[in-house]
BARO-220731 format. One record per residue: residue number from 1; residue in one letter; chain; x, y, z of N, C-alpha, C, CB in turn. Coordinates in steps of 0.001 Angstrom, whole numbers, plus 500000, padded with zeros to 6 digits. Glycine has a CB too. Example, Ala and Ser with C-alpha at 12.3 -4.5 7.8 and 13.67 -1.06 7.14 Angstrom:
BEGIN
+-----+------+-----+--------+--------+--------+--------+--------+--------+--------+--------+--------+--------+--------+--------+
| seq | type | mol |   n.px |   n.py |   n.pz |  ca.px |  ca.py |  ca.pz |   c.px |   c.py |   c.pz |  cb.px |  cb.py |  cb.pz |
+-----+------+-----+--------+--------+--------+--------+--------+--------+--------+--------+--------+--------+--------+--------+
|   1 |    A |   A | 513190 | 494310 | 507800 | 512300 | 495500 | 507800 | 513200 | 496700 | 507800 | 511308 | 495527 | 509046 |
|   2 |    S |   A | 512850 | 497750 | 507080 | 513670 | 498940 | 507140 | 512900 | 500030 | 507870 | 514084 | 499402 | 505725 |
+-----+------+-----+--------+--------+--------+--------+--------+--------+--------+--------+--------+--------+--------+--------+
! end
This chain:
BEGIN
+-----+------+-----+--------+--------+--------+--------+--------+--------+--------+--------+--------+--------+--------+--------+
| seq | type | mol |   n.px |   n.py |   n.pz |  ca.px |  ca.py |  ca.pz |   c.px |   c.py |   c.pz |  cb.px |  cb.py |  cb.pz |
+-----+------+-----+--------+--------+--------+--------+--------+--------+--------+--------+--------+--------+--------+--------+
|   1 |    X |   A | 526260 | 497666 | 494857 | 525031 | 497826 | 494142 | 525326 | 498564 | 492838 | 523987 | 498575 | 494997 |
|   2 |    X |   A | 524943 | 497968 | 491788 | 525403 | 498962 | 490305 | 523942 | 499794 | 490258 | 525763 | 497802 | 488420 |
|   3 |    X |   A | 524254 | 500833 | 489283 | 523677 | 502052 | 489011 | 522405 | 501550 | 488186 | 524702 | 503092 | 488231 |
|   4 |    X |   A | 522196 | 500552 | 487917 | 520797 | 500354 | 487236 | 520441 | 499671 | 488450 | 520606 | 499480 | 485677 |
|   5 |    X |   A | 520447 | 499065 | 489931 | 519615 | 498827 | 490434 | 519082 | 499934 | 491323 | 519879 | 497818 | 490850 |
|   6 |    X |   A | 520065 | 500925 | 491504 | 519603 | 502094 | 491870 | 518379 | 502938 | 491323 | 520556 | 502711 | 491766 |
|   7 |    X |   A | 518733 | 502896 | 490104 | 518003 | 503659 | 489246 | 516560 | 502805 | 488968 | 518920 | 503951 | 487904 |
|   8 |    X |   A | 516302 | 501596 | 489400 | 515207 | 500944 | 489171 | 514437 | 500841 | 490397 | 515480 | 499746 | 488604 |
|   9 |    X |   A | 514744 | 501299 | 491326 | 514162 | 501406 | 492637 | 513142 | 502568 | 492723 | 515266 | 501590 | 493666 |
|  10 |    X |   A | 511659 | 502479 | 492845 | 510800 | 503493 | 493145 | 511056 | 504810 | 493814 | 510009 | 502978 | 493765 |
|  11 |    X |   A | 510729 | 506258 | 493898 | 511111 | 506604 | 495182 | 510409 | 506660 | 496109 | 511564 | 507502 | 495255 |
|  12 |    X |   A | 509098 | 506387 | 495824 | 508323 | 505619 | 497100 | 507760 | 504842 | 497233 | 507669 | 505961 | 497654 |
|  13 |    X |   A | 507450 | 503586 | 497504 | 506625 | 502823 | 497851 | 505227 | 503865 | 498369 | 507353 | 501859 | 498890 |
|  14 |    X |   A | 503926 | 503271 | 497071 | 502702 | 504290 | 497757 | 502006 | 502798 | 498583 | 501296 | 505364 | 496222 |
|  15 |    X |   A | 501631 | 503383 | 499533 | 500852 | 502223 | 500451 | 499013 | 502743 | 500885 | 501975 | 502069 | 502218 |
|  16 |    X |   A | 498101 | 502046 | 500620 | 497016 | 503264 | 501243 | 496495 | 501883 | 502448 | 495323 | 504130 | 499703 |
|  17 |    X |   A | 496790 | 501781 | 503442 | 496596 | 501372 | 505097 | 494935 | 501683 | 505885 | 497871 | 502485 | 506042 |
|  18 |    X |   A | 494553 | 500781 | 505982 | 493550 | 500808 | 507057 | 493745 | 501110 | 508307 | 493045 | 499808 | 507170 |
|  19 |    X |   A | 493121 | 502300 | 508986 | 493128 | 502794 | 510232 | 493243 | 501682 | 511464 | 491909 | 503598 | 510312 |
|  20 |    X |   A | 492766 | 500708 | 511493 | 493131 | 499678 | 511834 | 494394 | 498973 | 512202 | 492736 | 499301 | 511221 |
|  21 |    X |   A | 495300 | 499193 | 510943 | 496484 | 498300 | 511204 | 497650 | 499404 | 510864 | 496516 | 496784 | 510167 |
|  22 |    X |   A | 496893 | 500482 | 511668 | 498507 | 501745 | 511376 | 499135 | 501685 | 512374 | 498361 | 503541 | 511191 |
|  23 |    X |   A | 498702 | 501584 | 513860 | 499679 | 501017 | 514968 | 500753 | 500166 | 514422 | 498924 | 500150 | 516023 |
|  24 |    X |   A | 500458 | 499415 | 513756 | 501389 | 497680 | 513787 | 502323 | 498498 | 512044 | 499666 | 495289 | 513359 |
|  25 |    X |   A | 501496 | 499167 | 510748 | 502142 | 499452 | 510204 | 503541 | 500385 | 510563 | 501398 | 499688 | 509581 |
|  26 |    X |   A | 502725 | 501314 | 511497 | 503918 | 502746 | 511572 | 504680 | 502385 | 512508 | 503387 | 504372 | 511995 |
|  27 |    X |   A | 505149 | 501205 | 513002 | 506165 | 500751 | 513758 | 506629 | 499436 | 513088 | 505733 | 500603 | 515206 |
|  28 |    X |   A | 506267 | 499228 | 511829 | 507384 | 498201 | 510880 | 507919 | 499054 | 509860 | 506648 | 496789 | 510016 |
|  29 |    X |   A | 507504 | 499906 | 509370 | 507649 | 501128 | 508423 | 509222 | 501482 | 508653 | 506522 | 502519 | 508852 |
|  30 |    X |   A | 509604 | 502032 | 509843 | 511274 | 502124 | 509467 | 512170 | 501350 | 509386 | 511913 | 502712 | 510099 |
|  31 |    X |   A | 512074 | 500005 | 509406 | 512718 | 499128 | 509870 | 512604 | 498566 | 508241 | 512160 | 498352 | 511283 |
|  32 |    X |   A | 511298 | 498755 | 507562 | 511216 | 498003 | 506267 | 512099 | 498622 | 505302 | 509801 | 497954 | 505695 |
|  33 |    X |   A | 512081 | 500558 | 505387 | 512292 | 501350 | 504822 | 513953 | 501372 | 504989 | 511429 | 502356 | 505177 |
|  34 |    X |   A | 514409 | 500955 | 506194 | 515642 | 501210 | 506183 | 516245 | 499745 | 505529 | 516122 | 501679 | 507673 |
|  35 |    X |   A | 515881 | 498115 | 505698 | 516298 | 497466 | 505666 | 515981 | 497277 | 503663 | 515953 | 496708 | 506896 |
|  36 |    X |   A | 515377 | 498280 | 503169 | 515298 | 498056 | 501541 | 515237 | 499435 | 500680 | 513865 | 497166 | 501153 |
|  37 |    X |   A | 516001 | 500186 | 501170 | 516389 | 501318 | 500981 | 515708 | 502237 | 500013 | 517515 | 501170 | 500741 |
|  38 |    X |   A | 514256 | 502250 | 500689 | 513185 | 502406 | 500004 | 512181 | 503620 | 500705 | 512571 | 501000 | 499904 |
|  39 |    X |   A | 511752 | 504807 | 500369 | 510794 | 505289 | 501466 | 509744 | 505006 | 501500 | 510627 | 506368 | 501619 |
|  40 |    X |   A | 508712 | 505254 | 502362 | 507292 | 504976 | 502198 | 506229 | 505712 | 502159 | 506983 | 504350 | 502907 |
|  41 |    X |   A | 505658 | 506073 | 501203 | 504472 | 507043 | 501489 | 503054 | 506084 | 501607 | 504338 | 508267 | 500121 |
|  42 |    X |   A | 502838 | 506719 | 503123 | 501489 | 505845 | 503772 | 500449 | 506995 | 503971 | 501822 | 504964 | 505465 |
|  43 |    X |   A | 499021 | 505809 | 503523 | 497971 | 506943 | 503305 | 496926 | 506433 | 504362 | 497307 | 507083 | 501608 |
|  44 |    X |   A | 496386 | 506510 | 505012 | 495750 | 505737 | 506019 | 494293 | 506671 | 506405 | 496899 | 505506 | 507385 |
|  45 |    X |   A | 493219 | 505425 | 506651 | 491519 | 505470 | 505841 | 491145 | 504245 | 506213 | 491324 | 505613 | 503958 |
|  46 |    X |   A | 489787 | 504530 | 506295 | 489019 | 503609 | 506778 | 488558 | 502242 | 505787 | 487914 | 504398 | 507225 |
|  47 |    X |   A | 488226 | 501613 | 506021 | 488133 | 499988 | 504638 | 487100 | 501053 | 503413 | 486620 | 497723 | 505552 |
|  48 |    X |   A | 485830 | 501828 | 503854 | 485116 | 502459 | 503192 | 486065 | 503718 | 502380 | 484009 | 502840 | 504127 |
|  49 |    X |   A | 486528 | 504147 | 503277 | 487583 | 505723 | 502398 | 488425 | 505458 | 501670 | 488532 | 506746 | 503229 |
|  50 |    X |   A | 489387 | 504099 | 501773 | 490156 | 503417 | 501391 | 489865 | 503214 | 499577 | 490073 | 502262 | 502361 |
|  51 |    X |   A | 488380 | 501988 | 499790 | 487727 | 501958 | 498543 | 487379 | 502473 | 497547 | 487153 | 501789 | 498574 |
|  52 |    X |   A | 486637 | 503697 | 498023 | 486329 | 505183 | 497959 | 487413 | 505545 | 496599 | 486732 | 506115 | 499661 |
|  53 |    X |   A | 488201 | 505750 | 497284 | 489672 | 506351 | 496459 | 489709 | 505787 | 495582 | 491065 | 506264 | 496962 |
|  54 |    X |   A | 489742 | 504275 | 495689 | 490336 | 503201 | 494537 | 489511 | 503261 | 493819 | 490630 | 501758 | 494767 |
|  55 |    X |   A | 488003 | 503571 | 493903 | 487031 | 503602 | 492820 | 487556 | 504577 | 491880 | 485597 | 503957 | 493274 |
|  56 |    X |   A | 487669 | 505492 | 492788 | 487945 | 507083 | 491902 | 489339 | 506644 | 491039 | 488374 | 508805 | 493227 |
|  57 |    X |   A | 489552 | 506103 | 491056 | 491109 | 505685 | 490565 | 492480 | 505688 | 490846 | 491320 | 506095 | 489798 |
|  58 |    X |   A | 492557 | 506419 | 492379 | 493358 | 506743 | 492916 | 494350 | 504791 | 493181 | 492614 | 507794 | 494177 |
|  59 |    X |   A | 495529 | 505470 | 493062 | 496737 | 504329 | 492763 | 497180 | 504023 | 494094 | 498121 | 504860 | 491795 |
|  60 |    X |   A | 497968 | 503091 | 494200 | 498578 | 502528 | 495444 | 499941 | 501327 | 494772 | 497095 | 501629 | 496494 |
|  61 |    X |   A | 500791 | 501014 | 495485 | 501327 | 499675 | 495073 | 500970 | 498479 | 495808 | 502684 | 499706 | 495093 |
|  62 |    X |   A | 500622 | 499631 | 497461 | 500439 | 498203 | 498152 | 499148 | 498581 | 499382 | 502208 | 497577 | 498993 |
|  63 |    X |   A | 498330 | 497997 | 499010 | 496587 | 497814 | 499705 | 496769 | 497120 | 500981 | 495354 | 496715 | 498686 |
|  64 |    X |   A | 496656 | 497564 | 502343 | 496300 | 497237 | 503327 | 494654 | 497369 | 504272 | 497243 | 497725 | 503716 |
|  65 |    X |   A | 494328 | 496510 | 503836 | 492486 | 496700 | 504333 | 492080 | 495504 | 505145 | 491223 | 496699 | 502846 |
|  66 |    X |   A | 490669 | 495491 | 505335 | 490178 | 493945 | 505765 | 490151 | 493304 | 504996 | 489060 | 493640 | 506266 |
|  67 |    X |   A | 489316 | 491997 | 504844 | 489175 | 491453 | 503841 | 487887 | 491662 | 503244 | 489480 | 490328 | 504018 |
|  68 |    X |   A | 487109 | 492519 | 503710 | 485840 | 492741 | 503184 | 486157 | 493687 | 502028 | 484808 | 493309 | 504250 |
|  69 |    X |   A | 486978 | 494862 | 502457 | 487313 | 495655 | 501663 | 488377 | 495107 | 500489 | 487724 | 496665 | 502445 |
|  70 |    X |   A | 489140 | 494065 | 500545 | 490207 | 493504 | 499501 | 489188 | 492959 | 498908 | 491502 | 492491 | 499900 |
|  71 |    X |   A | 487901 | 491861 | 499390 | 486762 | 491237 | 498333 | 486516 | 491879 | 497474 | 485542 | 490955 | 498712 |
|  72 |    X |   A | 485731 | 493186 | 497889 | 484987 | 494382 | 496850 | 486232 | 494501 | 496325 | 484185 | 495978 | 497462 |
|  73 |    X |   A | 487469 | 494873 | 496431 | 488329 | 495346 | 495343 | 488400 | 494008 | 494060 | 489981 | 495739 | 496110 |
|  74 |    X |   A | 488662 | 493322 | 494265 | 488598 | 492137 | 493538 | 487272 | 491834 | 492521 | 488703 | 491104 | 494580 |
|  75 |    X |   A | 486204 | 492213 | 493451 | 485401 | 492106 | 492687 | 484982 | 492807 | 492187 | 484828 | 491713 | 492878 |
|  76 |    X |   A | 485622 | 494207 | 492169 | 485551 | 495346 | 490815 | 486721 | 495208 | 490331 | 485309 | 497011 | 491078 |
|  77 |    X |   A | 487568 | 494083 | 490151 | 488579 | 494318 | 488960 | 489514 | 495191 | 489429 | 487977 | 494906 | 487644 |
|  78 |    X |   A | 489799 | 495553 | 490508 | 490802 | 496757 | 490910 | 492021 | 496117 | 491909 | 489862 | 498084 | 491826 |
|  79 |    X |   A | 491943 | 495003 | 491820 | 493103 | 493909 | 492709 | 492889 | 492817 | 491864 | 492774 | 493417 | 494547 |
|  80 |    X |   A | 493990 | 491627 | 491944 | 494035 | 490538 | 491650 | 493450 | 489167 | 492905 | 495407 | 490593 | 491212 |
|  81 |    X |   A | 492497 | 488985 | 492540 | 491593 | 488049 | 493717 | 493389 | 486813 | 494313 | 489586 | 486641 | 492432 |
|  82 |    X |   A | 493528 | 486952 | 495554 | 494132 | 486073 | 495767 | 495738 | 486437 | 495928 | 493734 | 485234 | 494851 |
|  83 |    X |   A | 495766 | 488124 | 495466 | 497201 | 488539 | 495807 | 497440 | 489097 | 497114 | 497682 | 489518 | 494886 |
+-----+------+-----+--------+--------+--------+--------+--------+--------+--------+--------+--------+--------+--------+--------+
! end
């Protein structure tokens, strides 16, 4: 691995997780983390608390919700409809 892909690697993956799917997340989580040498910071909330945040502006890279809650994001412009 050369030193610029090192250096281009996050040092965390931010994730904000629905209470829902943290069973199934926090038992793929080391396996993802180890197999892409990446850590993970997981924030985990309800589809409403979740939103909540994202209104306020609070950041993530990667949105785990229902789909009720990914709709409303989309349809405030705060996700890409369809990613």
């Amino acid at each position: 691995m050369s030193n610029h892909e090192l250096t281009s690697r996050p040092a965390a993956l931010r994730v904000f997780c629905s209470n829902g799917a943290q069973a199934v997340f926090t038992r793929l989580m080391p396996q993802f983390e180890s197999a892409n040498e990446c850590a993970v910071s997981v924030s985990y909330d309800s589809g409403q608390g979740g939103l909540a945040r994202i209104l306020k502006g609070d950041t993530a890279d990667l949105y785990i919700f229902n789909a009720a809650t990914i709709d409303e994001l989309a349809r405030q412009s705060r996700i890409v409809a369809g990613s």
